[in-house]
Biopython code that builds the backbone (N, CA, C, O; Angstrom):
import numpy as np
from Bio.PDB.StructureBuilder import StructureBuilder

atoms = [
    (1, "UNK", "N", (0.818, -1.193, 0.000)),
    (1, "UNK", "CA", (0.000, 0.000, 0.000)),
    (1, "UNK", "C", (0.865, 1.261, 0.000)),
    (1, "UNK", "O", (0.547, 2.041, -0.897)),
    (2, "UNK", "N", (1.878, 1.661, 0.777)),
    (2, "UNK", "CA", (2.446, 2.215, 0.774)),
    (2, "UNK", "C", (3.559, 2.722, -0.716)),
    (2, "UNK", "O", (3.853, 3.890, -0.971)),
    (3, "UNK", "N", (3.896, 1.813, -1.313)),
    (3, "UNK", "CA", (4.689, 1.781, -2.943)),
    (3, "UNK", "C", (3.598, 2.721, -3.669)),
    (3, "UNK", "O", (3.924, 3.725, -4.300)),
    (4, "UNK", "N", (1.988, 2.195, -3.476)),
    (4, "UNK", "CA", (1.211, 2.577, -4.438)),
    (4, "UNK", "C", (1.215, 3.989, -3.949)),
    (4, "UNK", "O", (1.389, 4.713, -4.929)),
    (5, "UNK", "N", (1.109, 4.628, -2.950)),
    (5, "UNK", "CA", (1.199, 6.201, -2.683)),
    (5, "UNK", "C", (2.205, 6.626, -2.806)),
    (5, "UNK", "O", (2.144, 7.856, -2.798)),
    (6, "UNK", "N", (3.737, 6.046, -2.995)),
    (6, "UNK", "CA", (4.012, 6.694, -3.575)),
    (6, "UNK", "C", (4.460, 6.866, -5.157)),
    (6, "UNK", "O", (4.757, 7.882, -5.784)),
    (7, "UNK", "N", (4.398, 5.543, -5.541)),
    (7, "UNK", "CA", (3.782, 5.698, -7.065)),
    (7, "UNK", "C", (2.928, 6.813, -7.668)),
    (7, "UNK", "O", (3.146, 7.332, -8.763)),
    (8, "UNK", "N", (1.853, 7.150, -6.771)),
    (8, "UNK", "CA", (0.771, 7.994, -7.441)),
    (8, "UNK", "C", (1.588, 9.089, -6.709)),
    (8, "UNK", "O", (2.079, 9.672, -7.675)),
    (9, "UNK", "N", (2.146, 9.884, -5.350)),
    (9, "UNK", "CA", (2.970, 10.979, -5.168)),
    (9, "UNK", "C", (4.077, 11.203, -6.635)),
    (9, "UNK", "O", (4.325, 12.307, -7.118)),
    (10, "UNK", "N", (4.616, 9.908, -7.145)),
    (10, "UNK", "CA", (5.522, 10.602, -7.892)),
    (10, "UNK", "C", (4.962, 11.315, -9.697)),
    (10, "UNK", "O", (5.367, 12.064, -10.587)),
    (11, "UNK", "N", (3.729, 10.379, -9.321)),
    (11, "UNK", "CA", (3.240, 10.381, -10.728)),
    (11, "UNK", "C", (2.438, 11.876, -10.787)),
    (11, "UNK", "O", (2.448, 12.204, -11.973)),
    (12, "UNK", "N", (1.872, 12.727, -10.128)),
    (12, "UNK", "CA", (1.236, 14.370, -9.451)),
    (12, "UNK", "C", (2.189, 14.861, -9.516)),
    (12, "UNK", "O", (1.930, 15.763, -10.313)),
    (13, "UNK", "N", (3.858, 15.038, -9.093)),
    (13, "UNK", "CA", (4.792, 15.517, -8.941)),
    (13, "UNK", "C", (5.527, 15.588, -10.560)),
    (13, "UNK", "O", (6.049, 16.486, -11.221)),
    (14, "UNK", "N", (5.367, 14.746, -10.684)),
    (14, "UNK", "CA", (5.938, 14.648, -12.354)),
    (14, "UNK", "C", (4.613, 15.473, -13.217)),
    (14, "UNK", "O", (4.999, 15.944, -14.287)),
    (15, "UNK", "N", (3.730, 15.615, -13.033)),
    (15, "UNK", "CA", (2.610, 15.795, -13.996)),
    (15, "UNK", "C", (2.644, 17.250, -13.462)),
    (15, "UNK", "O", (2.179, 18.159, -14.149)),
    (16, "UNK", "N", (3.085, 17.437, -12.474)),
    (16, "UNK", "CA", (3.142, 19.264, -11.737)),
    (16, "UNK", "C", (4.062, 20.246, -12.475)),
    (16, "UNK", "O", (4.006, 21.446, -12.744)),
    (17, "UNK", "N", (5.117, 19.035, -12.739)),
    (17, "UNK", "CA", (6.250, 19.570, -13.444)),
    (17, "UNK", "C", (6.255, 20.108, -15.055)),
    (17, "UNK", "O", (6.552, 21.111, -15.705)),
    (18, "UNK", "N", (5.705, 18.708, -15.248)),
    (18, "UNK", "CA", (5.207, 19.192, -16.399)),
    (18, "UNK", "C", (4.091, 20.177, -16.982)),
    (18, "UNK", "O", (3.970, 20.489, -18.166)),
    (19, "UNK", "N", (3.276, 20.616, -15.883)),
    (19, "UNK", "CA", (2.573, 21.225, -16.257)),
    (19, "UNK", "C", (3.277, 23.157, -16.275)),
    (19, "UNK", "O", (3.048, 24.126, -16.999)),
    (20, "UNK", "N", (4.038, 22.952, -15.247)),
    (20, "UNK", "CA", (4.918, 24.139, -14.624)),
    (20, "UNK", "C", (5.886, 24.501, -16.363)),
    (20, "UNK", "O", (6.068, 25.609, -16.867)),
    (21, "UNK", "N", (6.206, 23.527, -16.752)),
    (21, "UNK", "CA", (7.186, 24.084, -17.873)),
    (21, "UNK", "C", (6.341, 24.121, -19.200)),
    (21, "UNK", "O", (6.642, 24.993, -20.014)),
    (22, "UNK", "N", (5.126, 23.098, -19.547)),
    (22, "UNK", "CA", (4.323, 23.455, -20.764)),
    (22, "UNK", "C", (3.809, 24.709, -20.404)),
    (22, "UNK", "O", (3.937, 25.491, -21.346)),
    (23, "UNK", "N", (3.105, 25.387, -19.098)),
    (23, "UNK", "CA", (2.779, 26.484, -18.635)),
    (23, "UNK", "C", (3.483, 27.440, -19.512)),
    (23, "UNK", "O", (3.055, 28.124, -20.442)),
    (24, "UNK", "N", (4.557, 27.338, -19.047)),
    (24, "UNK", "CA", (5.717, 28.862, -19.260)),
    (24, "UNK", "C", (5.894, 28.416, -20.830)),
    (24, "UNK", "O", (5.692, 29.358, -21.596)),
    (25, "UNK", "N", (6.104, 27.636, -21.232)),
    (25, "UNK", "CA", (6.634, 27.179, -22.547)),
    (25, "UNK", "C", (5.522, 28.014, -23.919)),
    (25, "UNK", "O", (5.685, 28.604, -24.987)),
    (26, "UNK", "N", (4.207, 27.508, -22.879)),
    (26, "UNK", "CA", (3.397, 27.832, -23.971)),
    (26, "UNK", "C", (2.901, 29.718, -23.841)),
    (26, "UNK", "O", (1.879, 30.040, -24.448)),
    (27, "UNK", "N", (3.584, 30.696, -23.141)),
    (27, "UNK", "CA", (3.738, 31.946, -22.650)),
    (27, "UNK", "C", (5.080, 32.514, -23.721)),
    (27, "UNK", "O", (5.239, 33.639, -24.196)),
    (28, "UNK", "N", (6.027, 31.140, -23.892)),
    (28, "UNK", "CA", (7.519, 31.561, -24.594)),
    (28, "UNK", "C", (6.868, 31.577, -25.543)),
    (28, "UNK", "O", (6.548, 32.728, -25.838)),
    (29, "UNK", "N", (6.350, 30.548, -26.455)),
    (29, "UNK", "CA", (5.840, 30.918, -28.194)),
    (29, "UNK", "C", (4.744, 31.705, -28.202)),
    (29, "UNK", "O", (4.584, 32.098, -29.357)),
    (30, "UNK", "N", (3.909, 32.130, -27.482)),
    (30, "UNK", "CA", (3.032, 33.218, -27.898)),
    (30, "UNK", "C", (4.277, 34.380, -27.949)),
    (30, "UNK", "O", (4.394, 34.940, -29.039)),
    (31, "UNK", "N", (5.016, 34.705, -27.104)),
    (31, "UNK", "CA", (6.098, 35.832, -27.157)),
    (31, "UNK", "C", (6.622, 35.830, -28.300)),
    (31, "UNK", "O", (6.826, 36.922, -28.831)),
    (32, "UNK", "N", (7.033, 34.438, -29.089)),
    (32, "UNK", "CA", (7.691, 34.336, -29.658)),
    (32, "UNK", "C", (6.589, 35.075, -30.976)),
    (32, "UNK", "O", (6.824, 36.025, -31.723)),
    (33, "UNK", "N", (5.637, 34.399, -30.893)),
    (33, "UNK", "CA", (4.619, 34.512, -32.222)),
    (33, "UNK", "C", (4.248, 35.999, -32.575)),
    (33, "UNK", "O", (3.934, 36.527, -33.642)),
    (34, "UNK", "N", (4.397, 36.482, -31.303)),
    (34, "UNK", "CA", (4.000, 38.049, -31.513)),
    (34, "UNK", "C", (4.774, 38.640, -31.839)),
    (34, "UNK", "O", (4.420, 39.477, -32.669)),
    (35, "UNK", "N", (6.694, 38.647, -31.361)),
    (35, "UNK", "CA", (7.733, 39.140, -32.172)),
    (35, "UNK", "C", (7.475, 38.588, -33.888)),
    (35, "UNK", "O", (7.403, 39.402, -34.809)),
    (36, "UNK", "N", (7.382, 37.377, -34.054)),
    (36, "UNK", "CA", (7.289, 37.222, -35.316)),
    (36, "UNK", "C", (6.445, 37.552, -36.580)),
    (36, "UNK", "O", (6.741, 37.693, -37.766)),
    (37, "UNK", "N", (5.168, 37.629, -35.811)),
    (37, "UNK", "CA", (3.943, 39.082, -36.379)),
    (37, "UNK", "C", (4.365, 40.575, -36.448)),
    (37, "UNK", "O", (3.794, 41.298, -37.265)),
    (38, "UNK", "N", (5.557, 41.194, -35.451)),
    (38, "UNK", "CA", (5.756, 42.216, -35.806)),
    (38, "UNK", "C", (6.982, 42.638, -36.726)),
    (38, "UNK", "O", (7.339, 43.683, -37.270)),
    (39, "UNK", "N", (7.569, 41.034, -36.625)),
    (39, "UNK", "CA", (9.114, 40.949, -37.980)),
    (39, "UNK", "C", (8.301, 41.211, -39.176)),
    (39, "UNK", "O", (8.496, 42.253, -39.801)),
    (40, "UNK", "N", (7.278, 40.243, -39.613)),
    (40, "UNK", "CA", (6.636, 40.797, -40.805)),
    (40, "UNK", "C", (5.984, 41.802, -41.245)),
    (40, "UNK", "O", (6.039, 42.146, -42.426)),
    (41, "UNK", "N", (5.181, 42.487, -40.224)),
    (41, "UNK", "CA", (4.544, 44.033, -40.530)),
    (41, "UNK", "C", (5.889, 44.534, -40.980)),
    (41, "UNK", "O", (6.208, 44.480, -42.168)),
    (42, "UNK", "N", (6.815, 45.102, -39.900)),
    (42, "UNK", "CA", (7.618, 45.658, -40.259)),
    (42, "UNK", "C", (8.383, 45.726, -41.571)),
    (42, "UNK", "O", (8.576, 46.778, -42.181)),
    (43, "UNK", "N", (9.015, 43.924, -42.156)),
    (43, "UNK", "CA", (8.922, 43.946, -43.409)),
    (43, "UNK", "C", (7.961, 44.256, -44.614)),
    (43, "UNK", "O", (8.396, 44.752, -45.654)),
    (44, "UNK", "N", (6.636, 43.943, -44.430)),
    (44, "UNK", "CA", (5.951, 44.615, -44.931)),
    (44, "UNK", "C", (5.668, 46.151, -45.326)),
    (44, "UNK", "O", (5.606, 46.532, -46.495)),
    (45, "UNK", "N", (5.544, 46.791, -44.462)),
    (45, "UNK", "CA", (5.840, 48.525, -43.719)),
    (45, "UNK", "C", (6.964, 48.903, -45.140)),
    (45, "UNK", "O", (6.664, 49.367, -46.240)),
    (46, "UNK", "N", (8.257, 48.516, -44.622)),
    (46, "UNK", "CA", (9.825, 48.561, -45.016)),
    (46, "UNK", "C", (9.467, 48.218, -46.154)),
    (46, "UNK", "O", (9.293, 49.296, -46.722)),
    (47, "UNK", "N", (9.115, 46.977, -47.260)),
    (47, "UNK", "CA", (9.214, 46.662, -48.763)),
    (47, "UNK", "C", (8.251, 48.023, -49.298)),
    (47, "UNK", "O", (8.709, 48.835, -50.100)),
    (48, "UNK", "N", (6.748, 48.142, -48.682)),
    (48, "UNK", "CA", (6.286, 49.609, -49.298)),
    (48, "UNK", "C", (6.566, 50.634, -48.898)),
    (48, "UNK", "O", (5.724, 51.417, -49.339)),
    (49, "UNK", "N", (7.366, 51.213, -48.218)),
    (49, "UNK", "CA", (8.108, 52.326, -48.588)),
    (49, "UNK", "C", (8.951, 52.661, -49.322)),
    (49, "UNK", "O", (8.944, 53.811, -49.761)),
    (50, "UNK", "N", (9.999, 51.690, -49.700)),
    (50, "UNK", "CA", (10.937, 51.601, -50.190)),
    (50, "UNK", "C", (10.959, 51.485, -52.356)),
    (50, "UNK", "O", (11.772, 51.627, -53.269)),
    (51, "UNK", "N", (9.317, 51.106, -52.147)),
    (51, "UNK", "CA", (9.236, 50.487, -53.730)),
    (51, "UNK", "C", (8.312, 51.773, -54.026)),
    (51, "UNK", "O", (7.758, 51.670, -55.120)),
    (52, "UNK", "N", (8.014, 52.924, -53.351)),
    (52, "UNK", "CA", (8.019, 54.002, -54.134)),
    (52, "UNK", "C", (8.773, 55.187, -54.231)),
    (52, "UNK", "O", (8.512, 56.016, -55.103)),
]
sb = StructureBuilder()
sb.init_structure("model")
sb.init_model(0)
sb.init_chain("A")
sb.init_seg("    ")
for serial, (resi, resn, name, xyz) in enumerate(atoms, 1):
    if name == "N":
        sb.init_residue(resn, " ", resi, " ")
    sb.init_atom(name, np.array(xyz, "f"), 0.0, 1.0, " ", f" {name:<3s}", serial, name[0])
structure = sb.get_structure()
C-alpha cells in the first residue's frame, strides 16, 4: 500500500512539473509569435516604402 502512494505521489509531482514548464513554454511561443507578427509588418511597412 504504501509503494502505491508513492507511485501515485511521484506520478502528481511529475505531472506538476510538467505542467509548470508546458505552462511557461506555452507563454515563450506566444512571445515568440507576436515578435514574429511584428518581424513581418515591419517587413511589410519597409518593402512599401521603399518600392516608391
Amino acid at each position: 500500500m504504501r509503494s502505491l502512494l508513492y507511485i501515485i505521489a511521484v506520478i502528481l509531482i511529475i505531472g506538476w512539473a510538467l505542467g509548470v514548464f508546458v505552462y511557461s513554454a506555452t507563454g515563450l511561443i506566444h512571445a515568440l509569435l507576436v515578435i514574429a507578427i511584428i518581424a513581418l509588418l515591419l517587413g511589410f511597412i519597409r518593402r512599401g516604402t521603399t518600392a516608391y
